[in-house]
C-alpha positions in Angstrom: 7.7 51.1 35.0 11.4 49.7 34.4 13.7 50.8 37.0 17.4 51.4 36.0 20.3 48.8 37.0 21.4 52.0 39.5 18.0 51.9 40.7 18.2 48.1 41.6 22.3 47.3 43.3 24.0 48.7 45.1 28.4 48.5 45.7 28.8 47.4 49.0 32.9 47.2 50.1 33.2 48.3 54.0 32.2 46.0 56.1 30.3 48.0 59.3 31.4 48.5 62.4 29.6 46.3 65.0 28.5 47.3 68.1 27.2 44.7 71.1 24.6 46.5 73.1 21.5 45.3 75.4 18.7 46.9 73.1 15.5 44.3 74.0 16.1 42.5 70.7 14.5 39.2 70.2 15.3 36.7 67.6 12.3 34.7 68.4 9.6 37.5 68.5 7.5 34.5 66.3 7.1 32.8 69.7 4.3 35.2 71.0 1.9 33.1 68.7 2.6 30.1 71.6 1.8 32.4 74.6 -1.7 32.4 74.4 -1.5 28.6 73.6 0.4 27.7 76.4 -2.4 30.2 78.3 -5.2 28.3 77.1 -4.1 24.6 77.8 -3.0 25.7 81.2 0.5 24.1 80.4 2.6 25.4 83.1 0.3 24.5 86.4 -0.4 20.8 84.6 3.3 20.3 84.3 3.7 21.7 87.6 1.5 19.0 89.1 3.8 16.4 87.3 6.5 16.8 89.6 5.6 18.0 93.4 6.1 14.7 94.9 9.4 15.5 94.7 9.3 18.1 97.0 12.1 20.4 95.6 12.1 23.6 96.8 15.0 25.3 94.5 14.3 29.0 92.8 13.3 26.5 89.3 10.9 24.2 89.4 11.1 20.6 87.7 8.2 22.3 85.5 10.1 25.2 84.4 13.3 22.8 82.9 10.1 21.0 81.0 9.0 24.7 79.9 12.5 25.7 78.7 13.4 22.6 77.3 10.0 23.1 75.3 11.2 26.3 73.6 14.5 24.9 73.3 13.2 22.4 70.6 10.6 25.0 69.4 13.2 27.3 68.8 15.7 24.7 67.2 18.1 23.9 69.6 19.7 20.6 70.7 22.2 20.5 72.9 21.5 21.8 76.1 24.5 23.9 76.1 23.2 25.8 73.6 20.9 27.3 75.9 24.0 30.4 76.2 22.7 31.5 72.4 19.6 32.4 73.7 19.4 32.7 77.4 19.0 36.6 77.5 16.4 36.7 74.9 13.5 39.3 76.0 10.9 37.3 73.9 11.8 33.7 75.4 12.0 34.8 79.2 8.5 36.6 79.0 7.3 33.4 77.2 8.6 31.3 80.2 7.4 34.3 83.0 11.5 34.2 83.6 13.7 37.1 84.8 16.6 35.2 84.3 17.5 31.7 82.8 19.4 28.7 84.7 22.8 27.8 83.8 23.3 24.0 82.3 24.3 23.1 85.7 21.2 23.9 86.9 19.3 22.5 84.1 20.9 18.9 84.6 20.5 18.9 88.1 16.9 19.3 88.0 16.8 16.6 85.5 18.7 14.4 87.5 16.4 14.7 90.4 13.3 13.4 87.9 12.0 9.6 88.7 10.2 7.5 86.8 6.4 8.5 88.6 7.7 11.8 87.1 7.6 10.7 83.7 4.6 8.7 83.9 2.6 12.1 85.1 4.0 13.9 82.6 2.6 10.9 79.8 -0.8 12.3 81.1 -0.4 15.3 80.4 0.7 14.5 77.2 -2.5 12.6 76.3 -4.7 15.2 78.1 -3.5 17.5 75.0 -4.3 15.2 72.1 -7.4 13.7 74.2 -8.9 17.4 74.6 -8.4 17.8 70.7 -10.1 14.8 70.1 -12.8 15.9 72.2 -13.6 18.8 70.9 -13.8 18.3 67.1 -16.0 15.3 68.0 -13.8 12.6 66.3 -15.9 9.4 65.5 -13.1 7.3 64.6 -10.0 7.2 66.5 -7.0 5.5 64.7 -4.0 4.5 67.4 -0.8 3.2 65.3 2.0 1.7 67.0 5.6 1.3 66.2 9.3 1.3 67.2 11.9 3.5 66.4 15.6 3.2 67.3 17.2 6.3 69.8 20.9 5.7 69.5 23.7 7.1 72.1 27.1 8.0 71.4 28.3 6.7 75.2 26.8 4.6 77.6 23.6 5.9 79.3 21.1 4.2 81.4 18.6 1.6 80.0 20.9 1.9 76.5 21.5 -1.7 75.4 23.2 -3.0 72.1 20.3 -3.9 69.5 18.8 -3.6 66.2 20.4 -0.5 64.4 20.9 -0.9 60.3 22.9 2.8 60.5 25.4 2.2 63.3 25.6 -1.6 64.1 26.8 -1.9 67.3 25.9 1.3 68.9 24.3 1.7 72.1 19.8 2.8 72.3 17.0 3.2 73.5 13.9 1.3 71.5 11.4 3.4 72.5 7.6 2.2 71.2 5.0 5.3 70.4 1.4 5.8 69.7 0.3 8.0 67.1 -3.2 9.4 66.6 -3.5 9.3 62.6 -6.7 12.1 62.6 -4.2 15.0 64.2 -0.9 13.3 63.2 0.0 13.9 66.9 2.1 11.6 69.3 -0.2 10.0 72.1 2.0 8.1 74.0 6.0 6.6 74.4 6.9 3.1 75.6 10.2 3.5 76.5 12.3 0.4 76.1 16.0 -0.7 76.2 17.6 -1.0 72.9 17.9 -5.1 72.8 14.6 -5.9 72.8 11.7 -6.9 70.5 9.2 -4.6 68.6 6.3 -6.4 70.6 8.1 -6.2 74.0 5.8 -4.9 76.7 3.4 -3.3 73.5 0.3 -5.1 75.3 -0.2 -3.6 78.3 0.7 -0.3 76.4 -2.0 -0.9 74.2 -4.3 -1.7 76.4 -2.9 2.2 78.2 -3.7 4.1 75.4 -6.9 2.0 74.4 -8.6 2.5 78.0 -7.3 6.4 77.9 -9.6 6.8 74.4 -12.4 4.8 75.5 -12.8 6.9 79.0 -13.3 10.7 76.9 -14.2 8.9 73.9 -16.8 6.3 74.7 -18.8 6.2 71.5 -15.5 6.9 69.2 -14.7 4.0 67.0 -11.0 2.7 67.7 -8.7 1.3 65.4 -4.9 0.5 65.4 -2.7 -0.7 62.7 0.5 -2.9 63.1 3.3 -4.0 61.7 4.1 -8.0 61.8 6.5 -7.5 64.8 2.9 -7.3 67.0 1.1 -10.1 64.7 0.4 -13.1 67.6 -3.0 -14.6 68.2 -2.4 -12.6 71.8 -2.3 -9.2 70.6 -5.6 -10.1 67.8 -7.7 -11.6 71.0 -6.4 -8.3 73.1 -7.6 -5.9 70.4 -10.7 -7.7 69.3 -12.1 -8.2 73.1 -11.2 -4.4 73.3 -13.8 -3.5 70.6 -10.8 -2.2 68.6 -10.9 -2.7 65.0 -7.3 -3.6 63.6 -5.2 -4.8 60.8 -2.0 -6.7 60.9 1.2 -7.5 58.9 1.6 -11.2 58.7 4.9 -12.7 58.7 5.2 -14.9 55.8 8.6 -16.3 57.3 6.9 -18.0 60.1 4.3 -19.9 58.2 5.8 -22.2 55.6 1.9 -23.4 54.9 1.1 -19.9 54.1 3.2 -20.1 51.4 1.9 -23.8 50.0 -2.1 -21.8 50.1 -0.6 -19.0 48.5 1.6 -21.1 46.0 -1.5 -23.4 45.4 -3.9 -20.8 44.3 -5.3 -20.0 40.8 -8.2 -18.3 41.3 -6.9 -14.8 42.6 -9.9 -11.7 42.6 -9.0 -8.5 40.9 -8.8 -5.3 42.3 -7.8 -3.1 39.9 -4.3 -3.5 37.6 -2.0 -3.9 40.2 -3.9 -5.7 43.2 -5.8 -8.8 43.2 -6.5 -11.4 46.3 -8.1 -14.2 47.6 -9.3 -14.1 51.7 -10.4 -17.1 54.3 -10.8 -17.4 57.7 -7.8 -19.5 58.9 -6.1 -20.5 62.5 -2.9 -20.7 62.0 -0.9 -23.8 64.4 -1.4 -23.7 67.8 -4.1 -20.4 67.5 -7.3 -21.2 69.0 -9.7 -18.7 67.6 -9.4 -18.0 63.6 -9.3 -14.6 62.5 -10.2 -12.9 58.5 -7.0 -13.2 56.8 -6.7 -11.6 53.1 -3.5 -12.2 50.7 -2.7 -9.6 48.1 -0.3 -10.0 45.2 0.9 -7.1 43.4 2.2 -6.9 39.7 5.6 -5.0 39.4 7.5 -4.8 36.5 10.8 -7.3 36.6 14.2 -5.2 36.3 15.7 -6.4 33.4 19.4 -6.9 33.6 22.3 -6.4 30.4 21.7 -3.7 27.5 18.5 -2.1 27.4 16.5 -3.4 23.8 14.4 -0.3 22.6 12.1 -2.4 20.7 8.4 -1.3 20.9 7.1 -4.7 21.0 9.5 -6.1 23.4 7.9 -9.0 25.6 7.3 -7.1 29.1 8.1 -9.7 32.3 5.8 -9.2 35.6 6.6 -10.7 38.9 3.9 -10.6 41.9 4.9 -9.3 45.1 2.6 -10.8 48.4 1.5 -9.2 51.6 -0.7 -10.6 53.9 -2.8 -9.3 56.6 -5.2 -10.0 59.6 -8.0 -8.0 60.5 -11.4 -8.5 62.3 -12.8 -5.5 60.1 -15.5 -6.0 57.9 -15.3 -4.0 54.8 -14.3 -4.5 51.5 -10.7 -6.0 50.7 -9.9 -2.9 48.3 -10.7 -0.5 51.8 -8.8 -3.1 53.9 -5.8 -2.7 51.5 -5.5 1.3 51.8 -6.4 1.6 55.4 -3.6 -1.3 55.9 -1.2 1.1 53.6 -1.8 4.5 55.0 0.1 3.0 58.5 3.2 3.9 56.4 2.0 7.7 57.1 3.2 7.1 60.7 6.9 6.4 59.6 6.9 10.2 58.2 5.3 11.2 61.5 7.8 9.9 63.7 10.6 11.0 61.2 9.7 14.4 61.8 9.8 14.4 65.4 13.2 12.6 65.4 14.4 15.2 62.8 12.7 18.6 63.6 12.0 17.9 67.6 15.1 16.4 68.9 13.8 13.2 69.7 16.3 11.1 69.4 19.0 13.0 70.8 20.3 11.9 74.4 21.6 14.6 76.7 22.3 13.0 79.4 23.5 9.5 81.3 20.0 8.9 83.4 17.0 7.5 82.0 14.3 9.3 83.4 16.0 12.2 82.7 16.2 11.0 79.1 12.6 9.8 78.9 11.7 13.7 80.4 13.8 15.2 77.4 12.0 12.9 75.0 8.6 13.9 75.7 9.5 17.8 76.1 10.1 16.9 72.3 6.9 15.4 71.7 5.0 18.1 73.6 7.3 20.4 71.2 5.4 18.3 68.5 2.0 18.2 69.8 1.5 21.7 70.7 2.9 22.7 66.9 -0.1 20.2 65.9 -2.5 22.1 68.1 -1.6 25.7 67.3 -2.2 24.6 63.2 -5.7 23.1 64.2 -6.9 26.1 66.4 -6.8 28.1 63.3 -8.5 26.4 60.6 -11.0 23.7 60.5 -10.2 20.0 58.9 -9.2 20.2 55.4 -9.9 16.1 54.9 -12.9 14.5 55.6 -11.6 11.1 57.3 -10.9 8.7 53.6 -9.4 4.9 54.0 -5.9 5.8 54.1 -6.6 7.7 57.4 -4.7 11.2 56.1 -4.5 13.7 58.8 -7.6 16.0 59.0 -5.7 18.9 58.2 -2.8 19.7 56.5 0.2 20.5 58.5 3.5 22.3 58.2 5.9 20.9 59.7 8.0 22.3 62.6 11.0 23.3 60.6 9.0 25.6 57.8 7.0 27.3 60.9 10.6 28.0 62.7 12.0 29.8 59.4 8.8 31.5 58.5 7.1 32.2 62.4 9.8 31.9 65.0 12.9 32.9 63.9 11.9 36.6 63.5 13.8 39.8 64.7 12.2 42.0 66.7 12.0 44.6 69.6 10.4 44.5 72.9 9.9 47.5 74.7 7.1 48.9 77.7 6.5 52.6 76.6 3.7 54.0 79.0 3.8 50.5 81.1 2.1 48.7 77.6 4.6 46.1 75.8 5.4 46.3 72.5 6.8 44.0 70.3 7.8 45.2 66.8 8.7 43.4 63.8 9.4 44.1 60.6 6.7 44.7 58.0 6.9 41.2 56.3 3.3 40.7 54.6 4.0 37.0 54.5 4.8 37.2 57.9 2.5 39.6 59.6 -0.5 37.9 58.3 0.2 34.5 59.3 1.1 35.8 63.1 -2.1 38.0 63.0 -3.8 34.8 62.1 -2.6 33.0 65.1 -3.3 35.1 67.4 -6.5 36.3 66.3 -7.6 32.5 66.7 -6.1 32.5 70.3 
């Protein structure tokens, strides 16, 4: 049936009149998909536990600032003074079981009052989450990735230090180092560091952390990490191979001139496919003692040509190989090696997305441990978006070289504009609550789905 062009617009000149009045409206109603989740993993009383050697005895708990700061980055929030936008929202207090939220003064004095033990129990709890995941799909292969990513801070806060940073040289960060778990694409753990100091720096003992955390829930699982050439030392190869963990290793080519001679000095070079080919050995480099599996792959890349472009069809093509190197005490085939080596790059995207959709790098305040506390409310922001995606489908991926996620994920930011961020009204006729939203298909199916899994 067409419909007329009267049919379909509308003149719209007056602007309305608008009227501010306390109706129960919620902009957030999309958060009731993450009570039941915060039900289920007992949330609250866990944080709670994080933070009573303290001893505080002020109308909001340490745990409650973790709670709100939670929703904060859920919701999309930064600064914490942005908290005013939101702080008589119906939908968020019943969330948090709050009558009424704190002022920023409040906020940053309970922050301020966090130590470092603190943080530290509150790391637990962290890998509790992810752990209990891992449990219960009955993961046989448990991939830990490690790497460093730059935190930078507009003033001078606590533990900030003047270090590596390619976008604002100069500037003042934290060099925090994390562990992902590849299978749920979900942040196990945070080194936090100073800004002037090495990728390896203290990465050892944290290794052995998250390694020891696996193996207790996970005894039979299969453990493997990835790293980038910052970690490669005969240390960290002898640490992860007396740990039963199987791993693969960027080699610096910088630091081993005779590297280059073996690589210079070869002609026989086994193909892969088109691209890849390589050659492998056992070798010790100088002053090693034990010699590990090292494989060298060369890839063919088209050389940019430079001046005006020829378009002749038989014009003489030039290639160029580009090397990589890499250390592993896997044994599979060098064409496995390459793509489980490659899919580490996966991570980089991973911790992208909490720096850009969870806050992460954003520094709110001049203490560290309060810091460090705001940091991994944004990584339980991250986590528990994980976890509410996997309770309501199963894995999408059986587990392939490249060491893909299990499912496939949205990413915090599409399921704030299509979950969260919805209008609605909450209202208690006959003592029952209510929330109503509008009669978005889209919307009502994926919320039904949620909670229908909770």
């Amino acid at each position: 049936m067409k419909s007329s062009k009267a049919q379909i617009h509308s003149r719209v000149h007056s602007i309305p009149d608008i009227l501010f009045d306390d109706q129960r409206l919620t902009s957030c109603s999309g958060l009731v998909v993450f009570q039941p989740l915060f039900k289920a993993l007992e949330l609250k009383r866990r944080l709670h536990g994080c933070f009573k050697h303290l001893g505080r005895k002020g109308v909001y708990g340490v745990y409650t600032i973790v709670m709100i700061l939670i929703v904060h980055i859920l919701i999309g929030h930064r600064r914490l003074r942005e908290l005013a936008y939101y702080k008589d929202d119906p939908m968020v207090l019943r969330l948090l079981g709050l009558r009424r939220m704190p002022d920023v003064a409040t906020m940053t004095r309970n922050m301020g009052a966090v130590d470092m033990k603190s943080c530290e129990k509150t790391e637990k709890v962290i890998r509790e989450v992810v752990l209990e995941r891992l449990v219960e799909d009955g993961c046989a292969r448990v991939t830990l990735d490690y790497d460093g990513s730059v935190c930078g801070s507009r003033r001078a806060a606590e533990g900030t230090a003047v270090g590596y940073n390619k976008l604002r040289k100069g500037e003042r960060s934290y060099y925090p180092l994390l562990c992902t778990v590849a299978q749920t694409a979900q942040v196990f753990g945070m080194l936090p560091r100073s800004g002037n100091i090495h990728d390896a720096n203290g990465s050892q003992d944290f290794i052995v952390e998250c390694v020891a955390s696996v193996i207790e829930r996970l005894p039979r699982a299969q453990i493997e990490s990835r790293l980038d050439s910052a970690h490669f030392s005969e240390e960290t190869a002898c640490l992860l191979d007396n740990l039963g963990v199987e791993f693969s290793i960027s080699v610096p080519f910088l630091r081993f001139p005779e590297l280059k001679e073996v690589i210079n000095s070869r002609r026989r070079w086994r193909k892969i496919d088109k691209t890849w080919s390589y050659f492998e050995y056992d070798w010790a480099p100088k002053k090693w003692s034990w010699a590990f599996r090292f494989v060298i792959y060369r890839q063919k890349v088209k050389v940019k040509r430079k001046g005006a472009l020829q378009l002749d069809a038989f014009e003489p093509r030039a290639w160029e190989y580009e090397y990589k190197a890499v250390v592993t005490n896997k044994r599979c085939s060098v064409g496995y090696l390459l793509a489980f080596h490659n899919g580490r790059g996966s991570q980089e995207g991973l911790i992208g997305e909490v720096k850009a959709h969870c806050q992460f790098d954003y520094i709110p305040t001049r203490r560290w441990a309060a810091n460090r506390l705001y940091a991994q409310a944004a990584i339980l922001a991250h986590n528990l978006t994980r976890e509410l995606q996997m309770r309501i489908s199963a894995p999408a991926r059986a587990t392939n070289p490249k060491r893909a996620p299990l499912w496939i994920f949205e990413n915090l930011s599409t399921i704030r504009n299509s979950i969260i961020r919805r209008a609605g009204r909450l209202v208690r006729p006959n003592g029952q609550w209510v929330l109503t939203m509008s009669a978005n298909e889209a919307a009502q199916k994926d919320i039904r789905q949620h909670l229908s899994a909770a």
